[in-house]
C-alpha atoms as an extended CHARMM CRD file, in Angstrom:
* protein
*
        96  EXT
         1         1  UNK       CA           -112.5720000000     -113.7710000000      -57.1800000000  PROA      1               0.0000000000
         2         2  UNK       CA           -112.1250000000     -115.9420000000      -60.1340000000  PROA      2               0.0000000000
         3         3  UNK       CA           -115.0380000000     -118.1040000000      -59.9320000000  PROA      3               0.0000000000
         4         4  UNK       CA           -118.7050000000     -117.1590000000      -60.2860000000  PROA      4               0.0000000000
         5         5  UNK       CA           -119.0620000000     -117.9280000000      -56.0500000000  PROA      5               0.0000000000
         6         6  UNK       CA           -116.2120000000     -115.5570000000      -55.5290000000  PROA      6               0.0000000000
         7         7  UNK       CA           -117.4550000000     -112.7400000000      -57.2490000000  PROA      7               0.0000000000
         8         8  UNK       CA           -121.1160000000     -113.1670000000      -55.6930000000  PROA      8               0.0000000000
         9         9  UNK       CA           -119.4950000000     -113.0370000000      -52.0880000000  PROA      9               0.0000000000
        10        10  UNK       CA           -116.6550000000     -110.1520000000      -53.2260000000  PROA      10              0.0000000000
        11        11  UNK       CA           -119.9190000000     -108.3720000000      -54.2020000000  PROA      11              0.0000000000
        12        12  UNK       CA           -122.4420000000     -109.5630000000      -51.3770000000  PROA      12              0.0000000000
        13        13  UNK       CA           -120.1930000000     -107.7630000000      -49.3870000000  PROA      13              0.0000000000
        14        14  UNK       CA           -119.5060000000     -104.6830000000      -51.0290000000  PROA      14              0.0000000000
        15        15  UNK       CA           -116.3560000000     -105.4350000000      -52.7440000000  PROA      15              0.0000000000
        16        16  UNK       CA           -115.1990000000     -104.8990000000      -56.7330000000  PROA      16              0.0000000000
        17        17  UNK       CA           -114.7150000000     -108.2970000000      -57.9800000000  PROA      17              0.0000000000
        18        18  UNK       CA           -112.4370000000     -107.1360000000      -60.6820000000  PROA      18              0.0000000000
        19        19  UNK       CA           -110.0350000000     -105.2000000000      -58.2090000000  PROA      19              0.0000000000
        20        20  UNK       CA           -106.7220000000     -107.8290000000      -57.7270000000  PROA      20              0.0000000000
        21        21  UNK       CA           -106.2040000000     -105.9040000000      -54.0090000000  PROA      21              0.0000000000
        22        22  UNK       CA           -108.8720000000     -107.3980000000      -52.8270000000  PROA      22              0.0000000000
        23        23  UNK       CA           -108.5150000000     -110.3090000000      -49.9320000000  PROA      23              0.0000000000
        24        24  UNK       CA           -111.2980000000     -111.3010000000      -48.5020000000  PROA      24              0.0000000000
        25        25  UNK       CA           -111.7850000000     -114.0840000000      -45.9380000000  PROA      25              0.0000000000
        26        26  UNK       CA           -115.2190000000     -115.6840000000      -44.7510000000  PROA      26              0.0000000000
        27        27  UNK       CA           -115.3700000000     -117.2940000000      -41.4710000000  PROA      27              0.0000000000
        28        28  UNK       CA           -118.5210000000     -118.2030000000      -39.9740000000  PROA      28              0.0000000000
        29        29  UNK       CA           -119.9160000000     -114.8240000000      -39.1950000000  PROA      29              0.0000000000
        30        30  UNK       CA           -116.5600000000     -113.0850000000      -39.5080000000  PROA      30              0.0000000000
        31        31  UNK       CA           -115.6620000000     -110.9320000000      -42.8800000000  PROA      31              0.0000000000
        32        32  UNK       CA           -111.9290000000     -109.8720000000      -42.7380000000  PROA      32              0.0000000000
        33        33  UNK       CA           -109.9220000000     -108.3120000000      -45.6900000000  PROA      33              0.0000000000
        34        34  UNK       CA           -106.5520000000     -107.3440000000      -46.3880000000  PROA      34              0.0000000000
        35        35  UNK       CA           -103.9370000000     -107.5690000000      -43.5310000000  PROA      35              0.0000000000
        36        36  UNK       CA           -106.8310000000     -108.9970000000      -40.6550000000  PROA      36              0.0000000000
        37        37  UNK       CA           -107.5960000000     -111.2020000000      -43.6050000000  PROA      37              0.0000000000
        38        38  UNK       CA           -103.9460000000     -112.3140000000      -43.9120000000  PROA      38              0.0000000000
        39        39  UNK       CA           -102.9630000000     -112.7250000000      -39.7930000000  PROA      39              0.0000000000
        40        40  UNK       CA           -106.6220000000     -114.6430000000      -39.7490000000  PROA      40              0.0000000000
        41        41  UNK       CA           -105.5030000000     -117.2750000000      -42.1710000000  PROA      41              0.0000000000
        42        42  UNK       CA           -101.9510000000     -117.7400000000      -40.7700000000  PROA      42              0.0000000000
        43        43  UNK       CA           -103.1120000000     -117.9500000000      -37.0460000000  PROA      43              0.0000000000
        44        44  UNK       CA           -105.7690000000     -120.5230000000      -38.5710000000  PROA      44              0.0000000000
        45        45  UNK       CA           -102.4120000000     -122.8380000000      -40.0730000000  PROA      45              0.0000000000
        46        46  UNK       CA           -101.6860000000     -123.1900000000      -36.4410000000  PROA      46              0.0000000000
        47        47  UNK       CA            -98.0520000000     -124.0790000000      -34.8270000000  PROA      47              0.0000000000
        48        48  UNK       CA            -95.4100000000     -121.4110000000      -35.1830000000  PROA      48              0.0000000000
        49        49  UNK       CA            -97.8510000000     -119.2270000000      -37.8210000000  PROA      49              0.0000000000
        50        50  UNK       CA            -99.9990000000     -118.2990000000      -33.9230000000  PROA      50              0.0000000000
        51        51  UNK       CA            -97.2040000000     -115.9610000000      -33.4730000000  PROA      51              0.0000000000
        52        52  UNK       CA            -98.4310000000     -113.5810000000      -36.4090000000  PROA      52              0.0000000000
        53        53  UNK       CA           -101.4380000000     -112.9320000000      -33.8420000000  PROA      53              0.0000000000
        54        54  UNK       CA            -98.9100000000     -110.1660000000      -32.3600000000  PROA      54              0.0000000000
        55        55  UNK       CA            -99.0820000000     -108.5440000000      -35.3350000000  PROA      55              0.0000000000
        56        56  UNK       CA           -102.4230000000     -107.1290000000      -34.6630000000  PROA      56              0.0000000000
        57        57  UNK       CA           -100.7380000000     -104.4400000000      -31.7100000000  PROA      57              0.0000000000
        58        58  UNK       CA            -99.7830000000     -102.5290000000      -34.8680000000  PROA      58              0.0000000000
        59        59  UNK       CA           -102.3980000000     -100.5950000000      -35.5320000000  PROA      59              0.0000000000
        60        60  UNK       CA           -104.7460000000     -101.5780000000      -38.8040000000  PROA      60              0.0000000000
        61        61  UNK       CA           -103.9320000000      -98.4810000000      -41.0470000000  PROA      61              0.0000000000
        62        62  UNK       CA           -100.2570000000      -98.9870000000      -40.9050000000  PROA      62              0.0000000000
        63        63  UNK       CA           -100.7490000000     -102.9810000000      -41.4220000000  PROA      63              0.0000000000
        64        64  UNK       CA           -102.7310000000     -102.8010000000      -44.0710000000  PROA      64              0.0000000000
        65        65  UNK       CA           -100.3820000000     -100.0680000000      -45.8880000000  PROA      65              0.0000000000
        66        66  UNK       CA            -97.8470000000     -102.4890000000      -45.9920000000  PROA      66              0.0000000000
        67        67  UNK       CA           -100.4060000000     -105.3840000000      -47.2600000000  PROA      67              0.0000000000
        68        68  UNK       CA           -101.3560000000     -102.8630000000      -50.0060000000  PROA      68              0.0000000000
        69        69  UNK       CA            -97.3710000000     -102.2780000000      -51.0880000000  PROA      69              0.0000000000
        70        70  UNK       CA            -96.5470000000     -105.8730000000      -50.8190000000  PROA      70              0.0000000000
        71        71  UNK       CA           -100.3020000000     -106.8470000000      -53.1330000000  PROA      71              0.0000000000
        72        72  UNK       CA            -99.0850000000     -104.2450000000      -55.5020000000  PROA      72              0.0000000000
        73        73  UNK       CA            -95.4040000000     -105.6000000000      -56.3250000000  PROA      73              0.0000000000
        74        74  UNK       CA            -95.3160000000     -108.9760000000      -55.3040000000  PROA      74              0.0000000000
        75        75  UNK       CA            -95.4030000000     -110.5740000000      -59.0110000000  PROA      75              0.0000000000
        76        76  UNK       CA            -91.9600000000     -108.0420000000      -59.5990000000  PROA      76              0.0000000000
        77        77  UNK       CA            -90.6510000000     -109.0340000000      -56.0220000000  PROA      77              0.0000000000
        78        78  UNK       CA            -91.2700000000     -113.0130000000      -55.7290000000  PROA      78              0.0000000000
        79        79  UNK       CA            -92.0610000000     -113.4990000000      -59.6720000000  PROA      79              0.0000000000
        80        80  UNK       CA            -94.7460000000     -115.1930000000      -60.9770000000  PROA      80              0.0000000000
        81        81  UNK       CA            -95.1700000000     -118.5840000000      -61.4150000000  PROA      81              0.0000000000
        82        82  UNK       CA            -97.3260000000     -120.7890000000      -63.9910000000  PROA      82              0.0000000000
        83        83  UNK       CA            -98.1220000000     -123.4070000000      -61.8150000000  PROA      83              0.0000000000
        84        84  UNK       CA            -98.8820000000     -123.8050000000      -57.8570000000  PROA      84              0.0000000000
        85        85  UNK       CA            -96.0100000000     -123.2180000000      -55.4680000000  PROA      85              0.0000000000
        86        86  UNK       CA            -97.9090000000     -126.7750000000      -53.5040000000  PROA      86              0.0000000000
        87        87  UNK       CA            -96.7230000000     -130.2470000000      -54.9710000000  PROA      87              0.0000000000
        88        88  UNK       CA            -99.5360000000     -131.2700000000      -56.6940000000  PROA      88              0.0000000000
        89        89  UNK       CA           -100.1580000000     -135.3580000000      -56.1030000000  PROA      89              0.0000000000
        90        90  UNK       CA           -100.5460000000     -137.2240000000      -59.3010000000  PROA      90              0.0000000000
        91        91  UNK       CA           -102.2890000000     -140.6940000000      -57.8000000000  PROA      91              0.0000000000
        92        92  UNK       CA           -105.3190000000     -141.2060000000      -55.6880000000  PROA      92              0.0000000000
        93        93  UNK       CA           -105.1910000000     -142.1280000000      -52.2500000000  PROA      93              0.0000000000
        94        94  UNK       CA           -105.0430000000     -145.4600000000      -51.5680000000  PROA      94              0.0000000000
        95        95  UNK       CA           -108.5110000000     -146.9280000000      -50.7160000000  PROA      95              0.0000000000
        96        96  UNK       CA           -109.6270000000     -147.7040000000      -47.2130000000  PROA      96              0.0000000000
């Protein structure tokens, strides 16, 4: 969304580039937004996250109402932060 490759695919795919709701995730063949997008990526970080499959017996419009409310006020709810919530690693990896 913020790069020039982000707004191509946003758009490829029929989505505003300049609208901050948007999620969208790209996996092979597979276009998912919003709350699909969301259980997609934390089924894909494996161990415990697999659980959040289960989430997808609630049915999509009532997931991805609460996706919307949580997009919309997270910044006032979690707070926003200047930097990334990851440790960033100052040196290189050691050479093999």
């Amino acid at each position: 969304m913020q790069s020039e490759l982000g707004r191509t695919l946003l758009t490829g795919h029929g989505y505003d580039p300049d609208d901050p709701l948007t999620f969208l995730v790209l996996d092979g063949k597979q276009c998912m937004t919003q709350s699909d997008a969301w259980i997609h990526l934390m089924v894909a970080a494996g161990g415990g996250w697999r659980l959040i499959r289960a989430a997808r017996v609630i049915p999509r419009a009532l997931r991805d109402s609460v996706y919307r409310l949580i997009a919309r006020n997270r910044y006032r709810w979690f707070g926003r932060r200047k930097t990334c919530y990851l440790p960033q690693s100052d040196s290189a990896p050691p050479p093999i």
